[in-house]
N, C-alpha and C positions, 0 to 999 in steps of 0.2 A: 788527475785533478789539476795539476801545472798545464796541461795545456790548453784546458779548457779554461783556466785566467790567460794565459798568453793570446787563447783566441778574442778571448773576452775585449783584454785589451789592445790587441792589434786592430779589432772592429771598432772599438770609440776610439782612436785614435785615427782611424781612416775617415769615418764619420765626421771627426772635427773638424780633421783639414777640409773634406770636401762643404763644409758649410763655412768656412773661414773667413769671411769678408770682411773688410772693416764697417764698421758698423759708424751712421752717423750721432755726432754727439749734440746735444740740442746748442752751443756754441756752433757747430758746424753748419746746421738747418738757416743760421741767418746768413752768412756769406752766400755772395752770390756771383754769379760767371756774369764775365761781357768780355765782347768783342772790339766796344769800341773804349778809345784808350779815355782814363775817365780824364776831369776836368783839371786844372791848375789849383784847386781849394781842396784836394784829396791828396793824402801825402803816402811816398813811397814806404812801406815800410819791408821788405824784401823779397828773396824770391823764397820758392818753395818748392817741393816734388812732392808729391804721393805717388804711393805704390801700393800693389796687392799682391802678394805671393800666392804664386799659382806651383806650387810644386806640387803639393796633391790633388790642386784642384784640375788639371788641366791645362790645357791650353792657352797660351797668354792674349788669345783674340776675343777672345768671346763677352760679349757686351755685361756682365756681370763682374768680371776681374776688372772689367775698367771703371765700374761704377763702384766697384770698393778702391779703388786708385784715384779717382774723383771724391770719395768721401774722405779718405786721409786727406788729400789736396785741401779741404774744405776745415776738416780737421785743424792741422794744422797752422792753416791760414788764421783761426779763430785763435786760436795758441801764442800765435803772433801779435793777435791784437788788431789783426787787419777786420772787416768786411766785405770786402770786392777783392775776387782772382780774377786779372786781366791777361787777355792773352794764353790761355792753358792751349798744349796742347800734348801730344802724346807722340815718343819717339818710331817711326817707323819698324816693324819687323823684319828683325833679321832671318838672314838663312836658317842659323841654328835655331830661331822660335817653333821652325819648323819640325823639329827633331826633338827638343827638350821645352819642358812648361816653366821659360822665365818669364820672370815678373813682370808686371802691368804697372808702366808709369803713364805721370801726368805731372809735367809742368808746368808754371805761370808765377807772375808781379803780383804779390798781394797789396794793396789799399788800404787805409782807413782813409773813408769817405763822412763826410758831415751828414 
């Protein structure tokens, strides 16, 4: 009977992590990405990082870890009090990404914009 809960729960718990993404928050859904740097009437209000842990989910490339590491990023930035992340972008993979599933970031300058 013990291992059939062990199995129980070693399955929802594998199941979690591989659905694990951050999810966005309707604060999040108003922020928005630009490239270009915004105007003189939009004030800095700091930077940010999001991230998404890929330890059970795999691999820290895959366009899914980085959309849950852009919705913290957005997260966040609403948290802040910003609306506009300027400039994000995402650190390069290491060798070791190769070998081991670390984490999906995403940097940038949050905004509050008029």
């Amino acid at each position: 009977m013990r291992i059939k809960a062990l199995l129980g729960l070693s399955a929802a718990l594998l199941l979690a992590g591989c659905s694990s993404s951050n999810q966005l928050t309707a604060a999040g859904q108003q922020i928005k990405f630009t490239d270009t740097k915004p105007p003189a009437e939009c004030q800095l209000v700091g930077e940010v990082t999001g991230s998404q842990s890929n330890w059970l989910s795999g691999s820290g490339g895959d366009s899914s870890a980085m959309r849950g590491a852009a919705n913290d990023l957005r997260n966040k930035a609403a948290e802040m009090g910003g609306n506009v992340i300027y400039g994000a972008s995402s650190p390069s993979q290491s060798l070791l990404s190769s070998f081991a599933p670390l984490d999906s970031k995403m940097f940038g300058q949050v905004y509050k914009c008029p």
